[in-house]
C-alpha atoms as a printed R data frame, in Angstrom:
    type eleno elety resid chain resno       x       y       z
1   ATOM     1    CA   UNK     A     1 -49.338  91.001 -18.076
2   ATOM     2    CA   UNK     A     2 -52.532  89.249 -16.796
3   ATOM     3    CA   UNK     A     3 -52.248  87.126 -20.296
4   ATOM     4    CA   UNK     A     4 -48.642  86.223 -19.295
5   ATOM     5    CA   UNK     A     5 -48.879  85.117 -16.245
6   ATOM     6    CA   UNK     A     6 -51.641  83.190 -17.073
7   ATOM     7    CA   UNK     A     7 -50.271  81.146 -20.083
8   ATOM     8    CA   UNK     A     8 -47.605  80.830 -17.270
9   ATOM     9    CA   UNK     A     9 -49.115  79.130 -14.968
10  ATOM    10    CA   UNK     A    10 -50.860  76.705 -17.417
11  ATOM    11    CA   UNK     A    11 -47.354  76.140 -18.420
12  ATOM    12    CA   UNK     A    12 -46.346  75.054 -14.759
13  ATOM    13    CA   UNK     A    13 -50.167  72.512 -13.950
14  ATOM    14    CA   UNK     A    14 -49.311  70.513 -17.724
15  ATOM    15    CA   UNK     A    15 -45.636  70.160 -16.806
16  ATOM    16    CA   UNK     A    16 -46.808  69.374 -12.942
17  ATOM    17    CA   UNK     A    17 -48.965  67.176 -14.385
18  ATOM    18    CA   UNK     A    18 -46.874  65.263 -16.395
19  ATOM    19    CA   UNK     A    19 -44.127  64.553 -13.999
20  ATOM    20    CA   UNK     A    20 -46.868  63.366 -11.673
21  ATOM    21    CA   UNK     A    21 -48.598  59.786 -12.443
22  ATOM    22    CA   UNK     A    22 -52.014  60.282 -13.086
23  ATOM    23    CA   UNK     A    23 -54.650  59.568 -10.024
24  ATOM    24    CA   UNK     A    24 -55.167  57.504  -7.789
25  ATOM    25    CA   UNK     A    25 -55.177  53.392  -8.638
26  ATOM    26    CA   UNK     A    26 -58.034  51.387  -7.581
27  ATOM    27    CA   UNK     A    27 -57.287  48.538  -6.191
28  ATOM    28    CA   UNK     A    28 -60.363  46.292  -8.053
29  ATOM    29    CA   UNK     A    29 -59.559  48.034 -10.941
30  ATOM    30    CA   UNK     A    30 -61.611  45.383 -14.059
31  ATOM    31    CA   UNK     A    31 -58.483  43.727 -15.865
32  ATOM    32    CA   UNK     A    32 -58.982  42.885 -19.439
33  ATOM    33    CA   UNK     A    33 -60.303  39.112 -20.020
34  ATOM    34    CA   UNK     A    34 -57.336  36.709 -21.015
35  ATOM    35    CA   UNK     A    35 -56.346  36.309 -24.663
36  ATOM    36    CA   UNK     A    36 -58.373  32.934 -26.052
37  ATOM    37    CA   UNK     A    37 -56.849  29.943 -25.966
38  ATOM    38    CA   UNK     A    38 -54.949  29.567 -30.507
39  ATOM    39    CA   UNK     A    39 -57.500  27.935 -32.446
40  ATOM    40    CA   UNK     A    40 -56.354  24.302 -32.873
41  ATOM    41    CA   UNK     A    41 -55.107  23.361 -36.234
42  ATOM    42    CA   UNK     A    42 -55.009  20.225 -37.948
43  ATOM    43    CA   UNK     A    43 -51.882  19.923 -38.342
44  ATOM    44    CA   UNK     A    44 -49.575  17.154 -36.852
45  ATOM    45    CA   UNK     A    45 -47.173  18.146 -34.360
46  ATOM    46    CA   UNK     A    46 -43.652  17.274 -35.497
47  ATOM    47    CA   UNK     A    47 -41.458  14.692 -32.896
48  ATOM    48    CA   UNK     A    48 -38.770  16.841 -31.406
49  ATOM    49    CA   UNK     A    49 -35.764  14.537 -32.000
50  ATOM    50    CA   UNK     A    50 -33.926  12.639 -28.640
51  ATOM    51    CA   UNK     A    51 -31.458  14.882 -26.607
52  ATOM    52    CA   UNK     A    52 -28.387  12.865 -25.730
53  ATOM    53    CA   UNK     A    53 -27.696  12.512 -22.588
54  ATOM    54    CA   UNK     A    54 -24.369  14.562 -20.825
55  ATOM    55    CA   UNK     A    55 -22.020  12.103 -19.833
56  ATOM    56    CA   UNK     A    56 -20.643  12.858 -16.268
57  ATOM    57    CA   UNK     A    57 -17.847  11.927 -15.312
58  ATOM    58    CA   UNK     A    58 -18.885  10.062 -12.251
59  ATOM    59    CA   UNK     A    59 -19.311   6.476 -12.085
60  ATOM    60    CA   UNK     A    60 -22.694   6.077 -11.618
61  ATOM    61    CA   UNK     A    61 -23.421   2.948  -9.222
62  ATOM    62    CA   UNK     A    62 -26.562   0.627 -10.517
63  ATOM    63    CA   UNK     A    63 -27.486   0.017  -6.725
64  ATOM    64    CA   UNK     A    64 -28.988   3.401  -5.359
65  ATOM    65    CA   UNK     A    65 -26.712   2.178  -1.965
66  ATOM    66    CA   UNK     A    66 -23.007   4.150  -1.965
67  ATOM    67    CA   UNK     A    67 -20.339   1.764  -2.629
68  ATOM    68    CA   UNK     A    68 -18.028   1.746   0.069
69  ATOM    69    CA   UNK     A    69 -15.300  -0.057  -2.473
70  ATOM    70    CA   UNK     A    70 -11.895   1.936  -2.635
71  ATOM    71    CA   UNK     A    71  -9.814  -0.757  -3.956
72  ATOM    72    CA   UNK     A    72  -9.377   1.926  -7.020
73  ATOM    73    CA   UNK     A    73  -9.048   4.855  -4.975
74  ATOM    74    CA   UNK     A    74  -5.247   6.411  -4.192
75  ATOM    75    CA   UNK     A    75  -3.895   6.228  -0.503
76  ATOM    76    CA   UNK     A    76  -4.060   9.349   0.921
77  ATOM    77    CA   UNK     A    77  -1.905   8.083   3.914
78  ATOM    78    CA   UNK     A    78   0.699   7.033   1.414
79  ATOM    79    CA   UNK     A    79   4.237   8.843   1.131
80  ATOM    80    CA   UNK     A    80   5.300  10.239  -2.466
81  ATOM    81    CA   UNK     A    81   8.666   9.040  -1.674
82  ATOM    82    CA   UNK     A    82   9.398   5.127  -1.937
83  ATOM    83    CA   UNK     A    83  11.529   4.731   0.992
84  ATOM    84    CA   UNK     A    84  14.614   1.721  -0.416
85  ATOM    85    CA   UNK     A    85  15.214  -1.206   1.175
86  ATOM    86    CA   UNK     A    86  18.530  -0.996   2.988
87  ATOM    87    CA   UNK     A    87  21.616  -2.936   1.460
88  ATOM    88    CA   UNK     A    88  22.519  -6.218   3.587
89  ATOM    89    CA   UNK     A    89  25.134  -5.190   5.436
90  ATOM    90    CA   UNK     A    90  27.941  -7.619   6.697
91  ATOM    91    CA   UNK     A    91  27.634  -8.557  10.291
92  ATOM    92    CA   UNK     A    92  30.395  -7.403  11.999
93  ATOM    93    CA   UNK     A    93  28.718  -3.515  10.757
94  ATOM    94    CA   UNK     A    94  25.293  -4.586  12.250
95  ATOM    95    CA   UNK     A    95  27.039  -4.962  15.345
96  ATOM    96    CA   UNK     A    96  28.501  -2.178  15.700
97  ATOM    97    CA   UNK     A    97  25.423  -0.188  14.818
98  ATOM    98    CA   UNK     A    98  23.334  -2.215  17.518
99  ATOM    99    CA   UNK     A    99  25.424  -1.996  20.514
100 ATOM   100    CA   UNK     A   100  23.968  -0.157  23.371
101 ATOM   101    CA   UNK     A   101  25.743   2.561  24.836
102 ATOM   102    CA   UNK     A   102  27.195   0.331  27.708
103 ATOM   103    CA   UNK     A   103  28.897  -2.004  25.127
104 ATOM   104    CA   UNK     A   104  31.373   0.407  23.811
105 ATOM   105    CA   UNK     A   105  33.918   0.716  26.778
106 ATOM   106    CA   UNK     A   106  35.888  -2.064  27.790
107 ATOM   107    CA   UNK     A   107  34.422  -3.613  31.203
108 ATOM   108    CA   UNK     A   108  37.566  -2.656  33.168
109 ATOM   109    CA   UNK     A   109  36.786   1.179  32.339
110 ATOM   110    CA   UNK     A   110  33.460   1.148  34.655
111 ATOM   111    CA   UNK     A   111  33.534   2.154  38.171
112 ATOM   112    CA   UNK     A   112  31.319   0.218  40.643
113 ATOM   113    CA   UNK     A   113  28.885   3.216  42.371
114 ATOM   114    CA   UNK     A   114  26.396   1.188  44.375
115 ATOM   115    CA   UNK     A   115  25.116  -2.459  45.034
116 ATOM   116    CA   UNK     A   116  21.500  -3.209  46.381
117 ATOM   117    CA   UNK     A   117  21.536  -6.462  47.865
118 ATOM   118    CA   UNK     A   118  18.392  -8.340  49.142
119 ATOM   119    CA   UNK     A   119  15.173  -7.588  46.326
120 ATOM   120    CA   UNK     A   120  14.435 -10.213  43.992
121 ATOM   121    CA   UNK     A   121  17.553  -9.673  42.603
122 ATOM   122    CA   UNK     A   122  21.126  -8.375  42.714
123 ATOM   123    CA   UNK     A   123  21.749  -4.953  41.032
124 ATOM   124    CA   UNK     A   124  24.540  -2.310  40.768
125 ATOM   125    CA   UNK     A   125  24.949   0.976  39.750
126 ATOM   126    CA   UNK     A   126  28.139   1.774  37.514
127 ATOM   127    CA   UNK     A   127  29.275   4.647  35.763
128 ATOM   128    CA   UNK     A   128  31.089   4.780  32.340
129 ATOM   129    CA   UNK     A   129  34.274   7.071  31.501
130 ATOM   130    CA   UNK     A   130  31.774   9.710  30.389
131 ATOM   131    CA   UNK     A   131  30.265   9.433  33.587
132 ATOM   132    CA   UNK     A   132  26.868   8.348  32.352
133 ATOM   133    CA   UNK     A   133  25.751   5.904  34.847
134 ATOM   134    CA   UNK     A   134  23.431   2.792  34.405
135 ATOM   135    CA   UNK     A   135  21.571   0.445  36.853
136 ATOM   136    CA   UNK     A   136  22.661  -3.500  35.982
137 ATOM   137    CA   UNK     A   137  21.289  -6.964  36.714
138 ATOM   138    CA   UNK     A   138  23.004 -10.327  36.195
139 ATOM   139    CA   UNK     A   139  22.939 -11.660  32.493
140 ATOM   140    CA   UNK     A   140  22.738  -8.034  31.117
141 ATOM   141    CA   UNK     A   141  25.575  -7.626  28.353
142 ATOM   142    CA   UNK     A   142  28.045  -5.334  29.465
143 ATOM   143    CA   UNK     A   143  32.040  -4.194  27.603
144 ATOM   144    CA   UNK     A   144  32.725  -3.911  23.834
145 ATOM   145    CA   UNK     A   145  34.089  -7.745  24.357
146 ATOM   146    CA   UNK     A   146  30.419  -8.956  24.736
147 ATOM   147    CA   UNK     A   147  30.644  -9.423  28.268
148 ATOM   148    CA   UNK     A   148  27.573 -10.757  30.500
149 ATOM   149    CA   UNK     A   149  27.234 -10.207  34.248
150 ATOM   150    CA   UNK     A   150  27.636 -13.122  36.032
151 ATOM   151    CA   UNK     A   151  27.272 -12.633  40.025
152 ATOM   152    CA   UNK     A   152  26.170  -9.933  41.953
153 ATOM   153    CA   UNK     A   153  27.393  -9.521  45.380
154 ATOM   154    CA   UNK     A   154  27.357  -7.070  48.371
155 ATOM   155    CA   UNK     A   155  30.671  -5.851  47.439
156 ATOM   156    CA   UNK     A   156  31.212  -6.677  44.117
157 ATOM   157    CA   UNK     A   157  30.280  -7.897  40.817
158 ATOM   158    CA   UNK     A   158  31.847 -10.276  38.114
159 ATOM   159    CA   UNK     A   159  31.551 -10.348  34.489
160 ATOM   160    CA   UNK     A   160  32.598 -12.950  31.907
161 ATOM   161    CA   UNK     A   161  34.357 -12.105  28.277
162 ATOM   162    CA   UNK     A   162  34.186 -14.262  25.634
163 ATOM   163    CA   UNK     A   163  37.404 -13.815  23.081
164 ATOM   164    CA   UNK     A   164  39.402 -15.712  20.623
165 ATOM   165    CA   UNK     A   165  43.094 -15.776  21.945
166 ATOM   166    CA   UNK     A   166  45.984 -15.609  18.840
167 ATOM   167    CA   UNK     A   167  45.604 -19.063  17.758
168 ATOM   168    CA   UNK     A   168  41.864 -18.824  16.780
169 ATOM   169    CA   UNK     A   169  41.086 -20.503  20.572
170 ATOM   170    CA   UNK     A   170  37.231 -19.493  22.343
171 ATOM   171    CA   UNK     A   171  38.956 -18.142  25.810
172 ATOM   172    CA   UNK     A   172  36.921 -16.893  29.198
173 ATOM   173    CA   UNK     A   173  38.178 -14.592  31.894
174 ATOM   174    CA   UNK     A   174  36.589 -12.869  34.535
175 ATOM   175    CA   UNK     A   175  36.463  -9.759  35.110
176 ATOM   176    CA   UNK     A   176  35.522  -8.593  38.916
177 ATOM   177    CA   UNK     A   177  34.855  -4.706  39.511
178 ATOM   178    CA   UNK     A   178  34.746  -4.358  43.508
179 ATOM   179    CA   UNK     A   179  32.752  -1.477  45.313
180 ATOM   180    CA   UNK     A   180  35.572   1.370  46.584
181 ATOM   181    CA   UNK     A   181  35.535   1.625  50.148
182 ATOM   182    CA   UNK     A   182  34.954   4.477  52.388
């Protein structure tokens, strides 16, 4: 049993001592001289034939300044969409697409709401049939005839239409709007 045990525990150091590096490392431990340098032959050394250059795809600028050039470049800011010039339209379609909103009703239509007498200048408050109301000064446009304020006065105002009559004849009238009274 002695024999056993033995044979054992030799078993145990060798397998101990294989799973365990050996000792301890020294630190100046002598390290084995470098190999000498190939003996140098007389042969000639062969020319290693040019490598072409990659090309890039960059433009590469002779001047080591950045060009600031962008005549080449795309517009960012620039819509995908070409907007079309608009057809020229006949006039009398123009007009009617630039009046303002006081030039649709006809002058008689407005009601006179206030006059302010005695600033630089005349002015009057009127209100349309929609009862939107707009403050006025004399030569504003004013009526779907093209009428144009006249005279402002502390109870009233007067505007003048321009119109052709039936025989093809430039006519004027006058058109006065007076303040209501209380």
């Amino acid at each position: 049993m002695k024999k056993r045990n033995r044979s054992n525990l030799i078993l145990v150091i060798l397998v101990v001592g294989l799973l365990i590096p050996g000792g301890c490392k020294k630190k100046d431990q002598p390290t084995s001289p470098p190999p000498p340098p190939p003996a140098q032959t007389s042969q000639p050394i062969k020319a290693q034939p040019p490598v072409q250059k990659q090309q890039s795809s960059a433009k590469v600028s002779e001047h080591p300044v950045a060009s600031l050039e962008f005549t080449n470049r795309k517009d960012p800011f620039k819509p995908y969409a070409v907007p079309q010039a608009p057809a020229i339209r006949p006039a009398a379609s123009a007009r009617t697409t630039e009046l303002l909103p006081i030039q649709i009703y006809e002058v008689s239509k407005f009601k006179v709401a206030g006059i302010i007498v005695g600033l630089k200048e005349n002015s009057a408050l009127i209100i349309d049939p929609a009862g939107k109301g707009y403050v006025i000064k004399q030569g504003m446009l004013i009526g779907n005839n093209e009428g144009r304020i006249s005279k402002i006065t502390a109870s009233s105002l007067e505007v003048i239409e321009s119109f052709r009559d039936d025989n093809g004849h430039l006519r004027k009238r006058t058109i006065k709007l007076t303040l209501p009274q209380k």
